[in-house]
C-alpha positions in Angstrom: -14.4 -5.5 -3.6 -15.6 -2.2 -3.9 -18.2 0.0 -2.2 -20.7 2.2 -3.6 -23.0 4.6 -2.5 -26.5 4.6 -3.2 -29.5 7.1 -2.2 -32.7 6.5 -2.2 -35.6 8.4 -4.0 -38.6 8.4 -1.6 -37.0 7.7 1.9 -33.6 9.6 0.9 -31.4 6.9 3.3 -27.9 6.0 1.8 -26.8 2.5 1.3 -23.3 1.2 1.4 -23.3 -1.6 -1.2 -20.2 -4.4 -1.6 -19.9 -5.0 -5.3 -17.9 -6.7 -7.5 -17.0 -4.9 -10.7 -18.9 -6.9 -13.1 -22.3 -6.4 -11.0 -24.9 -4.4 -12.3 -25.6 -1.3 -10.3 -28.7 -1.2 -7.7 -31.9 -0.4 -9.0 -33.7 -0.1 -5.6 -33.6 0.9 -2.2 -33.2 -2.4 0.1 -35.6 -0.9 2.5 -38.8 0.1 1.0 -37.9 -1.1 -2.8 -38.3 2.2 -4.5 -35.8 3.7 -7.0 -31.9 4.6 -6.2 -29.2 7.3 -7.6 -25.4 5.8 -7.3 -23.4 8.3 -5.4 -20.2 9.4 -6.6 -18.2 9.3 -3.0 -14.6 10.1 -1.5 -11.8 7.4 -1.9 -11.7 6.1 1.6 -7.8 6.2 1.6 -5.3 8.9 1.7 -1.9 9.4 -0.2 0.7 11.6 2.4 4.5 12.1 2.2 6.6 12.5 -1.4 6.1 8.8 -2.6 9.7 7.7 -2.3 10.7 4.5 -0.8 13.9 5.9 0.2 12.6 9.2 2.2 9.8 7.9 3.7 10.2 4.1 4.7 13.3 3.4 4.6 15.3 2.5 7.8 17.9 5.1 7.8 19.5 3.1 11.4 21.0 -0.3 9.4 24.5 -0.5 9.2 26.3 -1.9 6.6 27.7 -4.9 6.9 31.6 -4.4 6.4 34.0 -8.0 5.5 35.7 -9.2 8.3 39.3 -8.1 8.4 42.4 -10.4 7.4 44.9 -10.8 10.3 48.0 -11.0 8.3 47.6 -7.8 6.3 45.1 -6.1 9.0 42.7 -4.9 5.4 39.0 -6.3 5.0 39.6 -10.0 3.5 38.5 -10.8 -0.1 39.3 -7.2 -1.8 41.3 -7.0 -5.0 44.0 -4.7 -3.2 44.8 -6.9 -0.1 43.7 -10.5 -1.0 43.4 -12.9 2.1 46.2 -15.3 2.6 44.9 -17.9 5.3 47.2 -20.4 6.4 
């Protein structure tokens, strides 16, 4: 839900109020009931770094799993070149 910002008219305090979209906006000051402006305030979040997945978040440290090797032809088992003949 978000928060808005509203100031107060006679006592100038600033509310932080929770509401959902579909609320109507505050017409008065919780404190001493007189009438309100809504604030237009800062996003409280922050976008940093280019926005890729694979530059900024990305574990770069995993290593790829390779197939295990076949003993008979000494290649990785299961490839088209060198298919694995188990006995």
């Amino acid at each position: 839900m978000p928060m808005y910002e509203y100031e107060c008219l006679t006592c100038k305090k600033v509310h932080e109020i929770m509401q959902k979209f579909s609320d109507h906006p505050l017409q008065e000051c919780p404190d001493c009931k007189s009438p309100v402006n809504k604030l237009i305030s800062l996003s409280s979040f922050s976008l940093k770094g280019s926005g890729w997945y694979a530059t900024d978040y990305r574990r770069s440290n995993k290593k790829k799993e390779e197939p295990p090797i076949c003993p008979t032809t000494n290649k990785p088992c299961g490839s088209a070149k060198a298919p694995c003949t188990k006995s």
